[in-house]
BAFI-3210 file (N, C-alpha, C; in Angstrom, 3 decimals, decimal comma, padded with zeros to 6 digits):
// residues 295
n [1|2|3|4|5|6|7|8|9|10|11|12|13|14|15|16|17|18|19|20|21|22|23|24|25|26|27|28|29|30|31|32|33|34|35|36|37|38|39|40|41|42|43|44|45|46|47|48|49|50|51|52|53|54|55|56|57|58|59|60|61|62|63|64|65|66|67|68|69|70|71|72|73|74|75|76|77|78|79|80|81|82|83|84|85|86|87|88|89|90|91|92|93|94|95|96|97|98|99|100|101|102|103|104|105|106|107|108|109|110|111|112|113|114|115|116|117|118|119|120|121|122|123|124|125|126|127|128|129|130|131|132|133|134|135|136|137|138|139|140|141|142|143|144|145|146|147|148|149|150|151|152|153|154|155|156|157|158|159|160|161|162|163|164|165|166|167|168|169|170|171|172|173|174|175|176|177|178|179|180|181|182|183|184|185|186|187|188|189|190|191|192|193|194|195|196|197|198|199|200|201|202|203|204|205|206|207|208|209|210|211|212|213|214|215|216|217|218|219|220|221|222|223|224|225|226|227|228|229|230|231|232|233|234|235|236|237|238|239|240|241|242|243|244|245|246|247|248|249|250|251|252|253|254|255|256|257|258|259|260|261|262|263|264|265|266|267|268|269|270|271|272|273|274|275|276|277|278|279|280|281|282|283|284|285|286|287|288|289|290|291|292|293|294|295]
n.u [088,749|086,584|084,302|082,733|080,269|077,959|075,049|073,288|074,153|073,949|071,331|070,545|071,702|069,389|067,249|067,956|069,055|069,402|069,469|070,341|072,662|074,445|075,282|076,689|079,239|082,715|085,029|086,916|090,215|093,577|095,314|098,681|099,146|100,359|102,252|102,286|102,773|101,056|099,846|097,810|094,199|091,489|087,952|085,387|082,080|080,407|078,140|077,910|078,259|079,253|081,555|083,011|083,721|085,774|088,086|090,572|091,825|091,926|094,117|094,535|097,036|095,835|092,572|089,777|087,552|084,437|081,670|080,657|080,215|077,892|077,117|073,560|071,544|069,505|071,214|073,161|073,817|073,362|075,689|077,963|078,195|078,323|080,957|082,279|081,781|083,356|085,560|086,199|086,031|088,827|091,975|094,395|096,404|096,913|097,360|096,929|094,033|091,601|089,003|086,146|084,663|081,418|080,803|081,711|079,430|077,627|077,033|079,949|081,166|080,070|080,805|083,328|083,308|081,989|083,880|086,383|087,608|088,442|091,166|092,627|093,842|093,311|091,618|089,847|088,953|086,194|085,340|086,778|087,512|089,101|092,191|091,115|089,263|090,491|091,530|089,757|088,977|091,193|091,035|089,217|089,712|092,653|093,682|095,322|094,875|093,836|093,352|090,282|090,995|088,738|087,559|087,464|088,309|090,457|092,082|093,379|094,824|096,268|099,304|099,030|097,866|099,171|100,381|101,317|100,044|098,811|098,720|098,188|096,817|094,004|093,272|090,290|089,045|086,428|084,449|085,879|085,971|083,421|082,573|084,449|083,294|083,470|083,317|082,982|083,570|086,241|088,082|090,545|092,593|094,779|094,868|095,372|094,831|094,268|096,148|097,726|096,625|096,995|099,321|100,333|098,877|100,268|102,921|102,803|101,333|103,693|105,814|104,886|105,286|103,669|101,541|100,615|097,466|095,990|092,722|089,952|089,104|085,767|084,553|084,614|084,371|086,386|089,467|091,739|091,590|091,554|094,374|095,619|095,466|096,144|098,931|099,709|099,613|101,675|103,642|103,490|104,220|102,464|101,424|100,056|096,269|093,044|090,687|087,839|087,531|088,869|090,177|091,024|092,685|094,852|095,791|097,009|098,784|101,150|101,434|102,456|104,344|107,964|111,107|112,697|114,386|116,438|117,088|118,142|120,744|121,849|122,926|124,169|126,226|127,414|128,012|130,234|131,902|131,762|130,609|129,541|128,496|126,020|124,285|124,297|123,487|124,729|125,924|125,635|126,218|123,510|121,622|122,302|121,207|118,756|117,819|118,565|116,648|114,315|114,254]
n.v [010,869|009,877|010,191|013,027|014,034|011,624|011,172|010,139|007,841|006,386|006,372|004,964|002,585|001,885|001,280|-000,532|000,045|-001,065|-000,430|002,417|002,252|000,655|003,081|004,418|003,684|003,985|003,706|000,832|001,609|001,287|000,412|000,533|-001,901|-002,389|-003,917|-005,079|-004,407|-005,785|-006,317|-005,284|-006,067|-004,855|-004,996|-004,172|-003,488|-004,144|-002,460|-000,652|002,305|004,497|003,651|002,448|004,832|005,996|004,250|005,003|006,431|004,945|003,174|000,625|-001,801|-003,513|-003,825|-005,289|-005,596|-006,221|-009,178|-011,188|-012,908|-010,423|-008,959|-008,584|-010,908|-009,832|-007,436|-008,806|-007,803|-005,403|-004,624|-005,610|-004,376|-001,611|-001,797|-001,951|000,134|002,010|001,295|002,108|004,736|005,389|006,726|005,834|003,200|003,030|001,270|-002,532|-004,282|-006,218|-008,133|-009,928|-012,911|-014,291|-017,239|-020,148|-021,613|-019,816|-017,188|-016,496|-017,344|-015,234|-012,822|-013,050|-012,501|-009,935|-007,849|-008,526|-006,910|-004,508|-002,593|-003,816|-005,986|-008,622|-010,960|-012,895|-015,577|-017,549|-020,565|-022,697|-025,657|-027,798|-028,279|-028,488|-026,569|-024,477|-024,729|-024,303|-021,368|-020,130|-019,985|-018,179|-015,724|-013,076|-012,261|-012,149|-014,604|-015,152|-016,901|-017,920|-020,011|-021,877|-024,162|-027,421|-029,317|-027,743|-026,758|-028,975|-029,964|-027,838|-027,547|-028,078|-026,526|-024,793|-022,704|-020,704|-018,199|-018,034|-015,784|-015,406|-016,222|-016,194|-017,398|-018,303|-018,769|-019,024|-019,632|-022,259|-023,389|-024,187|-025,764|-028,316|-028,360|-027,694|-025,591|-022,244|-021,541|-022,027|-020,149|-018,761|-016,454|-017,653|-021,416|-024,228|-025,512|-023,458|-022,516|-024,469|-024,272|-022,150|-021,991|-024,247|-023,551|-021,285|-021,939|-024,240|-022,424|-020,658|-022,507|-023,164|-020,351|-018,357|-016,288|-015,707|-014,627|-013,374|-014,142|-012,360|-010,426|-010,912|-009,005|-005,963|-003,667|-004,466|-003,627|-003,924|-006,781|-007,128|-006,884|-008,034|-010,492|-010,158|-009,376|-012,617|-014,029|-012,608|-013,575|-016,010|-016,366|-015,251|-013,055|-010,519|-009,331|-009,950|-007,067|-004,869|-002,962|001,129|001,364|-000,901|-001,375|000,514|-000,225|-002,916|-002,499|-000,892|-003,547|-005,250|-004,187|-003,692|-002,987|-001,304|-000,121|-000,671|-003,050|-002,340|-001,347|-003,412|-004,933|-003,502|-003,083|-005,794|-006,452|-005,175|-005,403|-008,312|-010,409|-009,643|-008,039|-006,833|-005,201|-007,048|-009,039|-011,410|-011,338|-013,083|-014,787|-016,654|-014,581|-012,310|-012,775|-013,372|-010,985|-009,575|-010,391|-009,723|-006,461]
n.w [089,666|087,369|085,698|085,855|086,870|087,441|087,926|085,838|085,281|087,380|087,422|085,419|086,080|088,629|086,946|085,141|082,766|080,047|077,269|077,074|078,382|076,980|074,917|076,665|075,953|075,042|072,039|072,030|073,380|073,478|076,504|078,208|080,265|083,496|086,176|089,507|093,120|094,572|097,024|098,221|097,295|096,284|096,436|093,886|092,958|089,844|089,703|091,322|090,918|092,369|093,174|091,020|090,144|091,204|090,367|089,040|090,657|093,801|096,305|095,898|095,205|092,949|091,233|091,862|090,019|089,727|088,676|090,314|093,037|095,545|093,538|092,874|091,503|089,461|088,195|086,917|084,382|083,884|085,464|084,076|081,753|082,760|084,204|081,634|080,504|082,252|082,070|079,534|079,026|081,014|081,120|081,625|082,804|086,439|087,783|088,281|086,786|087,320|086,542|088,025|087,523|087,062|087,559|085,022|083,915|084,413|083,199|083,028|080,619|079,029|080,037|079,570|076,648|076,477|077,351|076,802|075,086|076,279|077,490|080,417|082,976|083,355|084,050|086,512|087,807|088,625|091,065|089,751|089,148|087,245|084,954|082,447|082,287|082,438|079,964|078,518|079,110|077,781|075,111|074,348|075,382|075,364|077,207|080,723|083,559|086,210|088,967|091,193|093,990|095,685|095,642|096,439|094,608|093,464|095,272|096,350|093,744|093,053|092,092|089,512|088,046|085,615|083,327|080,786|080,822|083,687|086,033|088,975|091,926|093,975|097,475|098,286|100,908|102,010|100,811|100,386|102,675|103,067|100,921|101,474|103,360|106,428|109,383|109,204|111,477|112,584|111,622|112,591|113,865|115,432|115,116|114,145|111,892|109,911|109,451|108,330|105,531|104,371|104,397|103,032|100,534|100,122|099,698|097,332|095,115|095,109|094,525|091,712|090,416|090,748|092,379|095,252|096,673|099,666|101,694|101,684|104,606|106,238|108,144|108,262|109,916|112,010|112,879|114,020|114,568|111,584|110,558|112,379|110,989|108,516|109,201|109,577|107,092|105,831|106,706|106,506|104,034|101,464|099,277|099,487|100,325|099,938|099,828|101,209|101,467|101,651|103,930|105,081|102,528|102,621|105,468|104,551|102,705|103,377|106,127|104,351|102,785|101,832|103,469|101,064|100,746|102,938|102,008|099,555|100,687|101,547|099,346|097,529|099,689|099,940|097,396|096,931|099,334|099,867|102,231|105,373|108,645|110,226|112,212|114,051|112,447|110,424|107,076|104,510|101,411|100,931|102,509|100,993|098,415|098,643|099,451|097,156|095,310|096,209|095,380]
ca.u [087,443|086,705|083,011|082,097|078,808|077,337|073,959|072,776|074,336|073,509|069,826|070,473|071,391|068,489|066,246|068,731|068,188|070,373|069,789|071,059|073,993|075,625|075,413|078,115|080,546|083,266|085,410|087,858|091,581|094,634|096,329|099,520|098,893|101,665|102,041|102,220|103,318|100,308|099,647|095,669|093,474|089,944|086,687|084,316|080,747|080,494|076,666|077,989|078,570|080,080|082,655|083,289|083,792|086,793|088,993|091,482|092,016|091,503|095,113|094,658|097,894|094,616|091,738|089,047|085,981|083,543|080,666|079,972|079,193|078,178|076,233|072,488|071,079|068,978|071,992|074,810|073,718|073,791|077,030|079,054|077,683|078,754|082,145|082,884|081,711|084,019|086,824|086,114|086,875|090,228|093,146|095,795|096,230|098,008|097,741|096,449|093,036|091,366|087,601|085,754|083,556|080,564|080,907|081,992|078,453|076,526|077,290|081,289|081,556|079,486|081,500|084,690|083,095|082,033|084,353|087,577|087,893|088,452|092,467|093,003|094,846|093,510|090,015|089,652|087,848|086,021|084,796|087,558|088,048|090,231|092,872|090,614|088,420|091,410|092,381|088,815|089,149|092,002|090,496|088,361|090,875|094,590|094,306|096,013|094,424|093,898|092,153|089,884|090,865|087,872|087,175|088,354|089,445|091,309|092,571|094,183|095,431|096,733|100,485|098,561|097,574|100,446|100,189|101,755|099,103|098,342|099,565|097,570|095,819|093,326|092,641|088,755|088,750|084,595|083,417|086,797|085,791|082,103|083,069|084,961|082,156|084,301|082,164|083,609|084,275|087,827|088,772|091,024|094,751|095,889|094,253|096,575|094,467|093,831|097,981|097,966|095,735|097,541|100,832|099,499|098,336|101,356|104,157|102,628|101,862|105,029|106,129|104,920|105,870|102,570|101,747|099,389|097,172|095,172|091,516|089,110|088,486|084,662|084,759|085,722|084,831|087,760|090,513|092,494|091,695|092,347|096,205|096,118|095,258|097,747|100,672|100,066|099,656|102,312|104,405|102,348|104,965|100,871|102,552|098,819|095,181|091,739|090,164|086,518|087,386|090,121|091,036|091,510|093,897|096,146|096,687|097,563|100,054|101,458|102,056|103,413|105,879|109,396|112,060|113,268|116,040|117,388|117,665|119,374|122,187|122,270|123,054|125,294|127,402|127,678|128,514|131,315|132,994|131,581|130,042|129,802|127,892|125,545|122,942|123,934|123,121|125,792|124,909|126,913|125,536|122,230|120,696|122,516|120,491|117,339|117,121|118,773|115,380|113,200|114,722]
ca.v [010,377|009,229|011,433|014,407|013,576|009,995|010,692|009,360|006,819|005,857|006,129|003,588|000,912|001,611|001,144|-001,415|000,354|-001,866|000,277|003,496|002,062|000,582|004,515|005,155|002,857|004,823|002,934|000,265|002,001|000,378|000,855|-000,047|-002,409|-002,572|-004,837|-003,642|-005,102|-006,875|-006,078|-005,186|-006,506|-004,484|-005,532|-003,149|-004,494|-003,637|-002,477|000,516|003,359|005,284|003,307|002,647|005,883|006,125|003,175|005,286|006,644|004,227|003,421|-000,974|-002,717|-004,947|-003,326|-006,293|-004,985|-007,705|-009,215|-012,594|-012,802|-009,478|-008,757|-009,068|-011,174|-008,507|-006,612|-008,906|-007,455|-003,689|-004,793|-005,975|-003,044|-000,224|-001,827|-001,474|001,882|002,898|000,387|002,420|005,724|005,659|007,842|005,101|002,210|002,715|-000,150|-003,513|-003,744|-007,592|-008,240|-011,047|-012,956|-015,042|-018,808|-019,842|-021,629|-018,731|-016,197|-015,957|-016,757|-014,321|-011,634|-012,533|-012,286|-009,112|-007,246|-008,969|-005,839|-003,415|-002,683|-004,099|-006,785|-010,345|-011,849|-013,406|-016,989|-018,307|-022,145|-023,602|-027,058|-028,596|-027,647|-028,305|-025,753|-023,125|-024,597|-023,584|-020,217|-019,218|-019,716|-017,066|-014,649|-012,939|-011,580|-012,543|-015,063|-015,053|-018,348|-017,936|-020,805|-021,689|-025,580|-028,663|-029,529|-026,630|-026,641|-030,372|-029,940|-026,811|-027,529|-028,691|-025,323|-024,400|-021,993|-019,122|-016,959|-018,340|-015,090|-014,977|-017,088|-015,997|-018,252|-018,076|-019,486|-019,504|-020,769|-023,608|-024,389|-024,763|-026,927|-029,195|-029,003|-027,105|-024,433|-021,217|-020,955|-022,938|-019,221|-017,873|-016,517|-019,269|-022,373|-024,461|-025,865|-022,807|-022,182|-025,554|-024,006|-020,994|-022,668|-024,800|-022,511|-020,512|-022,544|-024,681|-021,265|-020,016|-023,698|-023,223|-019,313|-018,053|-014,696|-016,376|-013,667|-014,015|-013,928|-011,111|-010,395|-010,099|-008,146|-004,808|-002,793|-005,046|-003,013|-004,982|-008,269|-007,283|-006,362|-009,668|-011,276|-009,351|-009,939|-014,143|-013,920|-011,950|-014,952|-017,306|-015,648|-014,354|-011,079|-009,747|-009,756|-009,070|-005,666|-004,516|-000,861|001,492|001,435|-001,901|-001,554|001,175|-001,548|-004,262|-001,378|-000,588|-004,485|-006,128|-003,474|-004,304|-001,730|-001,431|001,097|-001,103|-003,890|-001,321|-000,812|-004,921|-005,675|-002,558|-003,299|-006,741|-006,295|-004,148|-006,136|-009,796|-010,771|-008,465|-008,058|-005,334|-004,477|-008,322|-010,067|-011,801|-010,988|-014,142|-015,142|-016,659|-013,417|-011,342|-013,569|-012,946|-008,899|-009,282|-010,963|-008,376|-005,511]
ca.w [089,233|085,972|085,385|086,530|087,420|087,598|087,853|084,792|085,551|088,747|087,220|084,131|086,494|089,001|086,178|084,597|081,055|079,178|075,659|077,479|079,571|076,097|074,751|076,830|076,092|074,289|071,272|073,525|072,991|074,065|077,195|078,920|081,576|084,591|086,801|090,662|093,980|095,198|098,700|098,381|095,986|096,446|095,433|093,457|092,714|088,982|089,845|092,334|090,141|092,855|093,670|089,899|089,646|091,680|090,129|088,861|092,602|094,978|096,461|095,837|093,790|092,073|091,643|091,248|089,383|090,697|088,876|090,923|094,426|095,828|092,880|092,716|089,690|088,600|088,199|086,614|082,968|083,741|086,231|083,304|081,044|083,571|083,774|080,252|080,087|082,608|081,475|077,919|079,672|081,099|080,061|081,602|083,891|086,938|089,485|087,968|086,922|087,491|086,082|088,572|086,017|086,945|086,750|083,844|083,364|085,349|083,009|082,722|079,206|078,132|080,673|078,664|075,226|076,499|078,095|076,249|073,979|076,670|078,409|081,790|083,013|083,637|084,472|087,596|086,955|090,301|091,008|088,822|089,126|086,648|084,114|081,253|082,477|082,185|079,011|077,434|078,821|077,215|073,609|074,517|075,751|075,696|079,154|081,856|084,394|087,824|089,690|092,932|094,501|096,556|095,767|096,986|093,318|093,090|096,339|095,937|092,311|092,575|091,444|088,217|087,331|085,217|082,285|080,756|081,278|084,987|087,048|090,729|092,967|095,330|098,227|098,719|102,270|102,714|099,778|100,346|103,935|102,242|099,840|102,151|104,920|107,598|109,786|109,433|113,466|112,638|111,314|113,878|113,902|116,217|114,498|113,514|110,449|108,801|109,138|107,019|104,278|104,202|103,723|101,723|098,992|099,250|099,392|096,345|094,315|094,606|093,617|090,483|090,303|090,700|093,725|096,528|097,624|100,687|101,603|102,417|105,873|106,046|109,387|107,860|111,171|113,442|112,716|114,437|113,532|109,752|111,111|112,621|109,393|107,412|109,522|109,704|105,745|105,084|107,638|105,486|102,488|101,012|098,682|099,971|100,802|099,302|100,940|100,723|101,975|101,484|105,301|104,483|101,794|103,239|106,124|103,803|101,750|104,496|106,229|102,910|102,162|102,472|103,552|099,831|101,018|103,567|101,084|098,756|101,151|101,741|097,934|097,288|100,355|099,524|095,647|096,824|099,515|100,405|103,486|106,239|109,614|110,426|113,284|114,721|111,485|108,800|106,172|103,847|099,799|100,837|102,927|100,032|097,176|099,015|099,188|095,334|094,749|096,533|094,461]
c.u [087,386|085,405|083,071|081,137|078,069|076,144|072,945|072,958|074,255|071,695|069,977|070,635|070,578|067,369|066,803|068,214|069,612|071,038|070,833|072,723|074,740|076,163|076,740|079,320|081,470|083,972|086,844|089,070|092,573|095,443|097,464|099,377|100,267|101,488|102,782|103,192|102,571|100,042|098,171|095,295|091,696|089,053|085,671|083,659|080,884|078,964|076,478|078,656|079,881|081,371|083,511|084,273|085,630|088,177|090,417|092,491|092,366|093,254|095,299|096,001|096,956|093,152|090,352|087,587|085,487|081,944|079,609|079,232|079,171|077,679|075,128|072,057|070,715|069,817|073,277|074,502|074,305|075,361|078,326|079,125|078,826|080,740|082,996|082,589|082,863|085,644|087,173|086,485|087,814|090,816|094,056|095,361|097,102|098,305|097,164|094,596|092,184|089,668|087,384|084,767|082,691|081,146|081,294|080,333|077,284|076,487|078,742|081,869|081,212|080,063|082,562|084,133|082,675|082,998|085,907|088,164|088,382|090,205|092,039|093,811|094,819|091,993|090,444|088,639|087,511|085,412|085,274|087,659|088,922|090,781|092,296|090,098|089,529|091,312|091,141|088,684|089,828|091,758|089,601|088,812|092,336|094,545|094,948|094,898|094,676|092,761|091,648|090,127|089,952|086,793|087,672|089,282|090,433|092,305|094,018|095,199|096,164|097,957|100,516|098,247|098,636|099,943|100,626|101,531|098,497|099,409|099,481|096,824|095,269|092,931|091,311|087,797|087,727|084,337|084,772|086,158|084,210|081,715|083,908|084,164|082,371|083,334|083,435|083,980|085,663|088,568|089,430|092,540|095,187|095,272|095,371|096,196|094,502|095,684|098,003|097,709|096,173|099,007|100,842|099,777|099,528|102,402|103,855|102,453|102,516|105,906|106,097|104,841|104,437|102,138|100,265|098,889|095,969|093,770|091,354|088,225|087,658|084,380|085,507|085,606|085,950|089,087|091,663|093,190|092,059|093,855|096,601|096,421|096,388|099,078|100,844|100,128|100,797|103,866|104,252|103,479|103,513|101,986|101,062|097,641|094,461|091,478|088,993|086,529|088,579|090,932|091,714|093,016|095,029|096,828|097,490|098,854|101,195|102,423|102,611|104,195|106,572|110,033|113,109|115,174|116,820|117,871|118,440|121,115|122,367|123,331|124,301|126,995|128,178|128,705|129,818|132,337|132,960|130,514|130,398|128,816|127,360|124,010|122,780|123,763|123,883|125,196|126,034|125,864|123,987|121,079|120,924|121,671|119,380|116,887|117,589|117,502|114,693|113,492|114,754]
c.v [010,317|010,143|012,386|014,306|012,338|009,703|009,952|008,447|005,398|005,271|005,319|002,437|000,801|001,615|000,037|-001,122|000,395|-000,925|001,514|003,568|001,815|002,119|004,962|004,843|003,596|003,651|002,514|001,309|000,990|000,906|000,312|-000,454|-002,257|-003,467|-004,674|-005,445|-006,325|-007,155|-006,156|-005,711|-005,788|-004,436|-004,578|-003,724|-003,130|-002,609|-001,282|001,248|004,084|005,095|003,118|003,510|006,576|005,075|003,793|006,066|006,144|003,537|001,589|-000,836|-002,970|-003,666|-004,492|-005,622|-006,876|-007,840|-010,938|-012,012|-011,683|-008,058|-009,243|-009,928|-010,480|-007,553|-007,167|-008,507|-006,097|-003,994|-004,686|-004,724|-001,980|-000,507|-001,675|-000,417|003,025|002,370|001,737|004,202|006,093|006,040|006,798|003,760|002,226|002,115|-001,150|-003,700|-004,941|-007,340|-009,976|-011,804|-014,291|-016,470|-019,756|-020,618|-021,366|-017,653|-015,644|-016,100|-015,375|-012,458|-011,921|-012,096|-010,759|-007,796|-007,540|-008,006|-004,263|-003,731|-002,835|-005,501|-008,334|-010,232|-012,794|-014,527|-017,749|-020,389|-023,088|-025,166|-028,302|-027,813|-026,939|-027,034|-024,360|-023,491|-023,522|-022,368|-019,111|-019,204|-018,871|-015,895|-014,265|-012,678|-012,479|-013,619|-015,426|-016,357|-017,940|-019,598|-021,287|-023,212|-026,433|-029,250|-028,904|-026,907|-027,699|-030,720|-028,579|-027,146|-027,862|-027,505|-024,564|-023,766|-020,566|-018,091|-016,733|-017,360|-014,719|-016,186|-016,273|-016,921|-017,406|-019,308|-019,529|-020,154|-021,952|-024,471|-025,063|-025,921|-028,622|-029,628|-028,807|-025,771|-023,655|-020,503|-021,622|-021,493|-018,074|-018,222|-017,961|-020,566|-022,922|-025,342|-024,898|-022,506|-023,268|-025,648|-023,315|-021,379|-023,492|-024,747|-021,864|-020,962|-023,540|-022,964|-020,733|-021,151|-023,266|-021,511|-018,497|-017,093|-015,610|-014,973|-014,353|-013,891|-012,979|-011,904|-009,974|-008,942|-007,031|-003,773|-003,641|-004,909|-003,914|-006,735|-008,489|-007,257|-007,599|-010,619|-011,082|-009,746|-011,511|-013,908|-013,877|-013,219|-015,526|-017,262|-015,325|-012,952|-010,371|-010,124|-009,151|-007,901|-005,612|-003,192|-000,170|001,422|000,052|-002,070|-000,823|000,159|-002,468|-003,588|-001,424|-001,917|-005,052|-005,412|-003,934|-002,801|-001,970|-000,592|000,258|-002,674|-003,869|-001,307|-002,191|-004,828|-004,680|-002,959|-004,795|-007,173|-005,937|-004,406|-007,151|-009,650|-009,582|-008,620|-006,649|-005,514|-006,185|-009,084|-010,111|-012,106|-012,228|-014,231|-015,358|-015,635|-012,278|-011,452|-013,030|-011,640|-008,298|-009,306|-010,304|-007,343|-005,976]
c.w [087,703|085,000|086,438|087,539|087,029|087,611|087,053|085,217|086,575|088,278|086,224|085,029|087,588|087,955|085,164|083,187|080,609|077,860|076,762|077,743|078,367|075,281|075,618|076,758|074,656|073,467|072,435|072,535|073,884|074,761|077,832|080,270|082,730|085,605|088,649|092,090|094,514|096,217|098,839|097,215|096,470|095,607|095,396|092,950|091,329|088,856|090,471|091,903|090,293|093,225|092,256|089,486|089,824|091,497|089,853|090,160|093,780|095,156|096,363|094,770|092,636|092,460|091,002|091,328|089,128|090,097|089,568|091,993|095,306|094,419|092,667|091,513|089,048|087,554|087,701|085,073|083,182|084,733|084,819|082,058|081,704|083,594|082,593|080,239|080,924|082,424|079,773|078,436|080,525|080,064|080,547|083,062|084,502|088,043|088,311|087,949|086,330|087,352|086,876|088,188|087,209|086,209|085,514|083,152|083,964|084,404|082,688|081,513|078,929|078,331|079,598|077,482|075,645|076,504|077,502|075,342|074,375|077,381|079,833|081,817|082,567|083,999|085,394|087,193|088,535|090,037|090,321|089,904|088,374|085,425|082,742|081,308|082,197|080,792|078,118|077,346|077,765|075,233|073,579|074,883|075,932|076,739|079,989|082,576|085,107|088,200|091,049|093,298|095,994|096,422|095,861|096,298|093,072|094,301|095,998|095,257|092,154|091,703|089,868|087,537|086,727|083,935|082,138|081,144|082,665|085,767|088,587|090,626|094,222|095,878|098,929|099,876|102,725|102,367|100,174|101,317|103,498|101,737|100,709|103,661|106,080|107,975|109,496|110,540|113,272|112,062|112,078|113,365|114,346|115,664|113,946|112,099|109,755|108,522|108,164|105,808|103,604|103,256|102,679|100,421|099,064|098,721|097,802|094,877|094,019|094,185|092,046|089,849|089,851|091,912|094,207|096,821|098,630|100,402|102,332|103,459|105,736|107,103|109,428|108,736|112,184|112,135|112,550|114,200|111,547|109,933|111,074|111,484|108,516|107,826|109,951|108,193|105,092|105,930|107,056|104,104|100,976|100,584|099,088|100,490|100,049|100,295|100,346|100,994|101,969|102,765|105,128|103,624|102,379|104,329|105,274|103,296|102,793|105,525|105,043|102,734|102,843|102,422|102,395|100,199|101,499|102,557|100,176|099,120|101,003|100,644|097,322|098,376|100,679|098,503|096,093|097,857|100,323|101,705|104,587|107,541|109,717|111,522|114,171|113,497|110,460|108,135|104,749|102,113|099,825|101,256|102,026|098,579|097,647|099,030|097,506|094,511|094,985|095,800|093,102]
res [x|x|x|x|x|x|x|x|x|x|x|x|x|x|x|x|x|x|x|x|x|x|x|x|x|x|x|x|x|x|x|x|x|x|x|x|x|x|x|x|x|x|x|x|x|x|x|x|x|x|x|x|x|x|x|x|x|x|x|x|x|x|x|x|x|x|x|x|x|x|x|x|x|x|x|x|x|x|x|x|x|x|x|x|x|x|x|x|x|x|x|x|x|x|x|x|x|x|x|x|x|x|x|x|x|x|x|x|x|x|x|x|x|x|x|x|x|x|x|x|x|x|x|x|x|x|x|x|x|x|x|x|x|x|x|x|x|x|x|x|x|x|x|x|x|x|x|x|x|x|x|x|x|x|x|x|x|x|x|x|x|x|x|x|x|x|x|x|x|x|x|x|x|x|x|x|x|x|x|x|x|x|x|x|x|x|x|x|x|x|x|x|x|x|x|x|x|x|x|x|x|x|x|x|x|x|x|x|x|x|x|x|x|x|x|x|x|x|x|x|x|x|x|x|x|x|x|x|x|x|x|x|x|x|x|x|x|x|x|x|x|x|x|x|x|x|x|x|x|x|x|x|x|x|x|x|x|x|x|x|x|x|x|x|x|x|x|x|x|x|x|x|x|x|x|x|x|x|x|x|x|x|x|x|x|x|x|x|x|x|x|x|x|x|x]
***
């Protein structure tokens, strides 16, 4: 945990007392970002103290501190506030640590100009629609950026999104089907459109060398059905998924890992004397290239 005790704090943003909440923002310092596997990505509403509280804890790759959708209006001032204050107290960063900004003309300039002074990783930029729209970002910030892909423009054009600083894609499969006028009953494992969406987005993202992560399952009591989700995704070649709950993420941790060990022995017993057979499977240059690449 990051405070002790939160109550103050809990009471500045039910009373959204703006003067107070900047009082705690300590001077930004500079930390070493890292950059993780990418299995979970979980979303913390910048507005919910308690959960805040626990960033340095919480067992996500990504930890997306969230002030769009899933924040009240009332509440995207003291939201973006509270996140810097607890952005401004960390001792280190050790999973990835993604800021979800408001529109860029809802409110998401004014999140980067804010918040651009504090260590974490990347800003998350939702409702993009064309390049330009990245390009203007990045005169406003060094961070990293991450795209929700979640509009038709986006969707379409992806392979167009090319830029140094362009390191994730989230596919934001509600607001997409939304946008394109598709009910959200076409969202089922077996569907063979949403497999087309999926593939889609990944196989073009990793085109242009960019980590596809999936979408959050809203249905965070079906256990099950999140599993399901996870293991077409992770078929999909998706390096993860959004989560809204830690049960959540431990699944996702859990399906996306690769058996690093057994890829260990691959590449060692390869190196050392060619091609070989093992457990039924020849193992020849191209299945030896591929676990070189996972390691």
């Amino acid at each position: 945990m990051i405070f002790k005790d939160i109550s103050k704090l809990q009471e500045i943003v039910e009373k959204n007392d703006i003067k107070n909440a900047l009082k705690f923002i300590k001077p930004p310092k500079k930390l070493n970002t890292i950059k993780t596997k990418r299995r979970s990505a979980l979303m913390v509403s910048g507005h919910q103290v308690k959960h805040l509280n626990k960033i340095d804890e919480l067992p996500a790759d990504i930890i997306i501190l969230n002030l769009e959708d899933g924040v009240p209006k009332e509440k995207k001032e003291i939201a973006r506030i509270m996140i810097g204050v607890f952005l401004s107290h960390l001792e280190e960063l050790n999973k990835e640590i993604v800021i979800r900004i408001n529109s860029l003309n809802e409110g998401g300039i004014e999140d980067i100009k804010f918040l651009e002074k504090f260590s974490f990783n990347a800003f998350r930029i939702p409702k993009i629609k064309t390049l330009e729209e990245i390009d203007n970002i990045f005169i406003l910030t060094e961070k990293q950026i991450h795209l929700s892909i979640e509009t038709k423009e986006a969707f379409f054009n992806l392979k167009n999104f090319i830029h140094p600083k362009l390191d994730a894609f989230y596919i934001g499969i509600y607001d997409l089907l939304n946008d394109l006028k598709i009910s959200h009953s076409i969202i089922k494992t077996e569907n063979p459109l949403i497999h087309k969406i999926l593939s889609d987005f990944s196989m073009t993202s990793r085109y242009i060398n960019i980590d596809p992560i999936g979408f959050v399952y809203q249905h965070y009591k079906d256990i099950e059905g999140f599993k399901n989700w996870c293991l077409l995704q992770k078929n999909l070649a998706l390096t993860g998924v959004g989560c809204i709950t830690p049960t959540q993420v431990e699944i996702a941790n859990k399906i996306f890992s690769e058996d690093i060990e057994f890829a260990k022995a691959i590449v060692k017993r390869f190196e050392q004397e060619g091609p070989f057979t093992i457990d039924g499977l020849y193992v020849d240059e191209p299945i030896y290239k591929n676990y070189k690449q996972l390691l």
